[in-house]
C-alpha positions in Angstrom: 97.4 183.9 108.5 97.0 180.9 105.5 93.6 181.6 104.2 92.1 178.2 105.7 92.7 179.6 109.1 90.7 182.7 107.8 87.8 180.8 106.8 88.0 178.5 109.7 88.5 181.3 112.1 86.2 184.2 111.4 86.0 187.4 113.7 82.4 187.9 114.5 81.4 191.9 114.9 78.0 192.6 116.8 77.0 196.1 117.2 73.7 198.0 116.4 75.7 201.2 115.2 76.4 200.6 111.0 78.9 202.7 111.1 80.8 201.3 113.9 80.5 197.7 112.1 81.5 199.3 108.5 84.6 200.9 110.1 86.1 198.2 112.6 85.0 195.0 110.1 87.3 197.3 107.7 90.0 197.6 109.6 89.9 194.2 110.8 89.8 192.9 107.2 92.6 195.2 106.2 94.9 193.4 108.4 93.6 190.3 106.6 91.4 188.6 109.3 87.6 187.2 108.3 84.8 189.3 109.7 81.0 188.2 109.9 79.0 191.4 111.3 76.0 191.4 113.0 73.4 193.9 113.7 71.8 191.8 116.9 72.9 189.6 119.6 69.7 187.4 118.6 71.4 186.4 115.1 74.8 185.9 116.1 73.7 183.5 118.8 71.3 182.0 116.3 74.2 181.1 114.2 76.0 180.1 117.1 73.6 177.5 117.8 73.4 176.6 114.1 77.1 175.1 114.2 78.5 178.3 112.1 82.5 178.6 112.5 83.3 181.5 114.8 87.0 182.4 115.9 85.9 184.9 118.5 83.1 187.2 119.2 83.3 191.3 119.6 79.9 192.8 120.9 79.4 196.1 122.1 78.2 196.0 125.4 74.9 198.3 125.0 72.5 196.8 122.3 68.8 196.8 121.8 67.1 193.5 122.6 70.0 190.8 123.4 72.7 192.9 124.6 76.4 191.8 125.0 76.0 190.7 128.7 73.1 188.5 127.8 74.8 187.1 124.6 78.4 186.5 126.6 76.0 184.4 129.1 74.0 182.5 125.9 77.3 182.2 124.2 79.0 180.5 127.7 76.3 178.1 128.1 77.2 176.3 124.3 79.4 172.9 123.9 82.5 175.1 122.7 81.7 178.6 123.3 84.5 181.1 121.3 86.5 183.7 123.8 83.9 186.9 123.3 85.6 190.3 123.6 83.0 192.9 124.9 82.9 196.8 123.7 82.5 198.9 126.3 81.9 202.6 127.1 83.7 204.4 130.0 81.6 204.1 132.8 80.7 200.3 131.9 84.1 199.6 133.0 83.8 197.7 136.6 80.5 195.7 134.7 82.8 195.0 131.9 85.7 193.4 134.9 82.4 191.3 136.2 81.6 190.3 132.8 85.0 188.3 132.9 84.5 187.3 136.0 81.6 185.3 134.1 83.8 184.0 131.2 84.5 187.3 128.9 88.1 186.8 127.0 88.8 190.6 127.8 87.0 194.2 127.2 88.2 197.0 125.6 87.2 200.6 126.7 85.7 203.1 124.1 87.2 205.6 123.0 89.9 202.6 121.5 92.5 202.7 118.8 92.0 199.8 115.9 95.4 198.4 116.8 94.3 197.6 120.5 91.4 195.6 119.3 93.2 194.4 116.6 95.8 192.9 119.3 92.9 191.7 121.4 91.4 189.8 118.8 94.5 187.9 117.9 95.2 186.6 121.1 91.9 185.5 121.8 92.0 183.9 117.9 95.1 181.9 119.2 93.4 180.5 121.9 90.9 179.4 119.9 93.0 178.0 117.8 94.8 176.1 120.4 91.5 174.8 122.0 90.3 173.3 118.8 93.7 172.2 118.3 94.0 170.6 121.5 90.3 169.0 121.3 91.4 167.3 117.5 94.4 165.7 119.7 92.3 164.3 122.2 89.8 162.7 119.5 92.6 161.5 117.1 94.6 159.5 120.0 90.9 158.1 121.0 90.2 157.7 117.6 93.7 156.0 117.0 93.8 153.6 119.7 90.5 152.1 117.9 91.4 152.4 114.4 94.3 150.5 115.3 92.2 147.4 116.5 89.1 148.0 114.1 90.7 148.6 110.8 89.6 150.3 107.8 88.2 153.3 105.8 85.0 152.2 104.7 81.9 154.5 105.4 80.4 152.1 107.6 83.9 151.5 110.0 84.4 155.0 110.6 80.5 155.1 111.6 81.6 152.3 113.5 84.2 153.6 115.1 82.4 157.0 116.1 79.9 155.2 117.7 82.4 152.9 119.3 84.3 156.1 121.0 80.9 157.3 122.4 79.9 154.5 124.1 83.3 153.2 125.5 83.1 155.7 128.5 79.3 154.7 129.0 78.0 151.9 131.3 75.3 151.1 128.9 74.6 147.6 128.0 75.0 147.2 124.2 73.7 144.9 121.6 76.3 144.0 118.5 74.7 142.8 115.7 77.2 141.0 112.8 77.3 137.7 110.6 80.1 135.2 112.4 84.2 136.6 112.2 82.7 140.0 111.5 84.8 140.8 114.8 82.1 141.5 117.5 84.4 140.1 120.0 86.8 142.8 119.2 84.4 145.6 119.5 83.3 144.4 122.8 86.8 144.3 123.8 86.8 147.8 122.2 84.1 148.5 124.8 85.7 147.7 127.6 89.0 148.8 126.7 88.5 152.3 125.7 85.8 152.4 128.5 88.4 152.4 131.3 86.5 149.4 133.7 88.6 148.5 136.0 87.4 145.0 136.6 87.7 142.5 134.2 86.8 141.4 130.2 84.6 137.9 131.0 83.4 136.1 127.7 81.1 133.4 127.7 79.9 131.4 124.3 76.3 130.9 125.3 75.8 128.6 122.3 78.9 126.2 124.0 77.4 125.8 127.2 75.2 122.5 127.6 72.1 123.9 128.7 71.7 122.0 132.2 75.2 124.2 132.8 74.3 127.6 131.8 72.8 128.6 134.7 75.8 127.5 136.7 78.3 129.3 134.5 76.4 133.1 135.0 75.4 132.6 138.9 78.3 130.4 139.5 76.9 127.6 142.6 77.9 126.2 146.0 79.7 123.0 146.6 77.0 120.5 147.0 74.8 122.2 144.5 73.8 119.4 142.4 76.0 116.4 141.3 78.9 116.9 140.1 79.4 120.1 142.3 82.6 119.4 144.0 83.6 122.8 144.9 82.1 126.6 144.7 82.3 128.0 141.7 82.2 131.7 140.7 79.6 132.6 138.1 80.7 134.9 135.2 78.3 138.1 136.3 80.1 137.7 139.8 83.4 137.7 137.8 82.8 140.2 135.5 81.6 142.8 138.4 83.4 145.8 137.6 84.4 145.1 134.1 82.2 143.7 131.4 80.6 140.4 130.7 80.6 139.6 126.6 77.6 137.0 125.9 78.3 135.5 122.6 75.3 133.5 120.6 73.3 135.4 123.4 70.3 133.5 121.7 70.8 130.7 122.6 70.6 131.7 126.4 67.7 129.0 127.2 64.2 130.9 128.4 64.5 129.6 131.7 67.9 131.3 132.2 66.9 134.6 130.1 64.4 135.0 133.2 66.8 135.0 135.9 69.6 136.7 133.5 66.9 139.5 133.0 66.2 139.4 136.7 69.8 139.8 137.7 70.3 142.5 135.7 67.4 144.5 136.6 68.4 143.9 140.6 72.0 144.2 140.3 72.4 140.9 142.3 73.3 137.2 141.8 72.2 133.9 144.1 74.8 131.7 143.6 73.1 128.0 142.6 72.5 125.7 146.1 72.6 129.3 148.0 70.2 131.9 149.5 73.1 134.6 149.9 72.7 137.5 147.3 75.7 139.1 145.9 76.1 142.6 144.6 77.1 143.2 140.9 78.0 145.9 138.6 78.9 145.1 135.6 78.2 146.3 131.8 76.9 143.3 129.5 78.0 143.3 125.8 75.8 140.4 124.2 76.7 139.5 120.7 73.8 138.1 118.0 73.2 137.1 114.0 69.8 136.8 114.8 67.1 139.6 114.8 66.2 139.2 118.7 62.9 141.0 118.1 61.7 138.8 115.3 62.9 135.8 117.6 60.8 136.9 120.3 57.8 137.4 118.2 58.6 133.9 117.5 59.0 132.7 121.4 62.7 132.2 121.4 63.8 135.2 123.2 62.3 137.2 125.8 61.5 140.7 124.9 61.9 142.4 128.4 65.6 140.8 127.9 66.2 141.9 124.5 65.3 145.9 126.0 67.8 145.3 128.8 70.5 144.3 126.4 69.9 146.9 123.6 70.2 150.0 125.1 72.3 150.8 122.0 73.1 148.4 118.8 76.1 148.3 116.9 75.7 147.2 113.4 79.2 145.2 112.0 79.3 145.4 108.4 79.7 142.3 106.3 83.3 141.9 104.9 81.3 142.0 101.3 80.6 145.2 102.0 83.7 146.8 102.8 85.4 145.5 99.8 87.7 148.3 99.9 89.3 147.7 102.9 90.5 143.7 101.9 93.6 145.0 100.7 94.7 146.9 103.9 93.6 144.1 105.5 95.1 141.1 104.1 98.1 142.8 104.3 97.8 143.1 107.9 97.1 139.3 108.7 99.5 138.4 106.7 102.5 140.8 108.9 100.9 139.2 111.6 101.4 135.3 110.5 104.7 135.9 109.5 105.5 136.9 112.9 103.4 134.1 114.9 105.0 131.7 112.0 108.7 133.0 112.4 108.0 132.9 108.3 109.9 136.2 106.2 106.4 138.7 105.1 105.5 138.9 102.1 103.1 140.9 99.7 100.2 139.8 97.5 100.5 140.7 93.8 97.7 142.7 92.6 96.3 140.1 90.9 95.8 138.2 94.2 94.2 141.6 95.9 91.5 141.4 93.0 90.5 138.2 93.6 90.3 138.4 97.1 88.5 141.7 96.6 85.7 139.6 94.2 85.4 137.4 96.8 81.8 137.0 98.6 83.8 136.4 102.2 80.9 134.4 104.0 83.5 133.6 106.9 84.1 137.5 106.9 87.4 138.5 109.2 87.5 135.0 110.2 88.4 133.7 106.6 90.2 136.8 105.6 92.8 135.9 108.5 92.6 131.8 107.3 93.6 132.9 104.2 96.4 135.3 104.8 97.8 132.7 107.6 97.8 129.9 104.7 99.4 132.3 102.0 102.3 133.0 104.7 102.6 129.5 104.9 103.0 128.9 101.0 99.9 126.9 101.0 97.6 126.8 98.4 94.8 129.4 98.4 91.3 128.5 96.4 92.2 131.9 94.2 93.2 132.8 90.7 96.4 133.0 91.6 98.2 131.5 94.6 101.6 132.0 96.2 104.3 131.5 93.6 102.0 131.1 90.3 103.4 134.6 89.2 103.6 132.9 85.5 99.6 132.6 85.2 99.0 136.0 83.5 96.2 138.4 83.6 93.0 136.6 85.3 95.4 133.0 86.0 95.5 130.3 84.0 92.2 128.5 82.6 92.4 125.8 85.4 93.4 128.2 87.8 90.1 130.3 87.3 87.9 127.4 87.0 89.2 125.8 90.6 88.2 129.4 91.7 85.0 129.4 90.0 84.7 126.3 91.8 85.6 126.8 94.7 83.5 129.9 94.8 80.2 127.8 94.0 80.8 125.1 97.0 81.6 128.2 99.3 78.2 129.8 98.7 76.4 126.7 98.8 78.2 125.3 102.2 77.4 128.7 103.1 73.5 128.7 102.1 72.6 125.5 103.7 74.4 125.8 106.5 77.1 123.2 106.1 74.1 120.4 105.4 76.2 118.2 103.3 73.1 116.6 101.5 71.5 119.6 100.9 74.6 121.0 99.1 74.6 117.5 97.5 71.4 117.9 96.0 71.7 121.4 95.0 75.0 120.9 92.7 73.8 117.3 91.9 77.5 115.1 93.3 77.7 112.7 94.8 79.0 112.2 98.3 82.4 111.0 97.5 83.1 113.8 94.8 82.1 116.2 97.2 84.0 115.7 100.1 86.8 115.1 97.6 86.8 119.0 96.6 85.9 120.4 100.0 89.2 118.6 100.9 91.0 120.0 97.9 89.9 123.8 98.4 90.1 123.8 102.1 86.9 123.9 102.8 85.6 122.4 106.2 81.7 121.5 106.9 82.2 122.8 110.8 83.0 126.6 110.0 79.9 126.8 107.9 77.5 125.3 110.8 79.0 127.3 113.3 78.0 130.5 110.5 74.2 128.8 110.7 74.5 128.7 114.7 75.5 132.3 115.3 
């Protein structure tokens, strides 16, 4: 046995009697196995409960205060109890065969010889071993079906990601907080996915919809409804019934249709528009925000009632800026995946390239990541130190090279701050209107991705 195992797989000795403990946790060692020893059930239960590693558990049978019958039941009612291997004397026998009725791994008889415990132990340390082993399996393929979609090492991903695996077989209605192409999209999808609904993945863009439509697009209405309303139309709760329903922007859901959202939800039930008929739903609802909902609704803009409906639990995406060690991996990524859309041959960044996109302050997060990569697989220019083909530029790029950055950098934050307001930007870096739109044009740099940022 490597001496991992021995540390992860400790034999733990319970018996009252110090000389029984001295002699068996010798032998036991002697054939190079881990012993903890105990002198009550109470402690070795406590540590139990406390998380410490255990490979299995031998406890005599007869002990004052928590004898081994009590502490097999204590042990059997924990998360992952270890197989426990009860001492017992000669006429404790047919108690010792009900024992395993109730979960013991196997007894052995006093008077014994070290080797039969010594046998017994092993086998009930391979099945230990095989249970934990069988338990990492099951995580890692869960795990692995969402660190394919939600890629990345930083702290804050894996958080992610464990949060993500114990909420996907939940119903629960969750709240996902992130700045726009931080990929909440995905993590609803994530949801759903990993989840197991059986009905369907309905999105709706509540910022898209024209308000005097939005009620029409969740409760869906009758022909005749109101003008316009040439034929029924499902509503996405009716659609979604089964699955899950993604609300995008959900703050700019209008008051009026937070009430009956909220009401909906609460009853389980939809009245199409123009009807009097209701309709059973079951749905989970993913909604999607920038916005704090709470300081919104201090503020009259969202209801509260809805806001405790939605968050049951919030998941918190992490800015792109803040995982700067995962833009590498990432880039890389998009960029397999444009070749292939593009039919183009894949190619890598240099490392200068990875720097600079790793400087970078990424207000479009994912989003801008994948603009990028697509338009380096496409040999266009990129608003970096280095873009596809200047190998020649040396350490840092060119003079001109890192002043187009530079500038490119300082339009990006300030589109970014003023929320695509083109005269705001123009007052702040004093140009005029021409020169502007002149090097918005030459960097790539459009005013609708940066008001879409300030709508989300």
């Amino acid at each position: 046995m490597s001496e991992i195992e021995r540390v992860a797989l400790p034999v733990w000795l319970v018996d009252d009697d110090p000389d029984v403990r001295a002699s068996l946790s010798q032998w036991l060692e002697l054939s190079e196995l881990a012993v903890c020893t105990f002198e009550r059930g109470q402690a070795a239960l406590g540590a139990l409960q406390a998380g410490e590693p255990c490979g299995v558990l031998v406890s005599d049978v007869k002990m004052p205060g928590l004898d081994g019958l009590a502490l097999l039941k204590a042990v059997q009612a924990l998360e992952e109890p270890p197989p426990v291997v009860l001492i017992t004397g000669h006429g404790d026998v047919p108690m010792a065969v009900e024992a395993m009725r109730d979960g013991a791994w196997d007894f052995v008889e006093k008077p014994f010889a070290p080797e039969r415990l010594e046998a017994c132990v092993r086998r009930a340390l391979e099945r230990r071993r095989l249970a934990q082993e069988n338990r990492r399996l099951r995580e890692a393929l869960r795990e692995g079906g969402l660190a394919s979609r939600l890629l990345g090492e930083a702290p804050a991903l894996v958080a992610l990601r464990q949060q993500l695996a114990n909420l996907a077989p939940t119903r629960a209605n969750v709240l996902v907080l992130g700045e726009t192409g931080s990929g909440k999209e995905v993590v609803a999808r994530c949801l759903h996915e990993e989840g197991g609904a059986e009905g369907p993945f309905v999105a709706l863009n509540c910022g898209a919809i024209a308000a005097e439509l939005i009620e029409s697009e969740l409760f869906g209405h009758e022909k005749g409804a109101f003008t316009g309303a040439v034929e029924r139309r499902i509503g996405t709760l009716e659609h979604a019934s089964g699955g899950t329903l993604f609300l995008d922007e959900v703050e700019s859901l209008p008051l009026a249709a937070q009430v009956k959202l909220l009401r909906a939800l609460q009853e389980g039930e939809v009245t199409r528009l123009g009807s009097n008929t209701l309709i059973r739903v079951d749905l989970r609802v993913v909604a999607a925000t920038k916005e704090d909902l709470l300081a919104l609704a201090g503020q009259g803009g969202f209801r509260e009632d809805l806001y405790y409906r939605l968050a049951i639990a919030e998941l918190e995406l992490p800015p792109l800026r803040e995982r700067r060690e995962d833009i590498p991996r990432l880039f890389t990524h998009f960029c397999r995946q444009a070749a292939e859309v593009h039919q183009r041959p894949p190619r890598e960044a240099n490392g200068e390239l990875l720097a600079a996109l790793s400087r970078h302050s990424w207000p479009g997060n994912l989003r801008e990541l994948r603009n990028m990569a697509t338009r380096y697989i496409l040999g266009l220019a990129l608003p970096w130190e280095t873009r596809p083909g200047d190998d020649e530029a040396g350490e840092g790029g060119s003079l001109a090279a890192q002043m187009e950055a530079f500038e490119a950098t300082l339009l990006r934050e300030a589109l970014s701050r003023h929320g695509g307001n083109i005269q705001a930007v123009m007052e702040a870096l004093d140009l005029p209107r021409r020169t502007l739109n002149q090097k918005m044009q030459r960097h790539g740099l459009r005013r609708e991705a940066f008001l879409a940022m300030d709508g989300r």
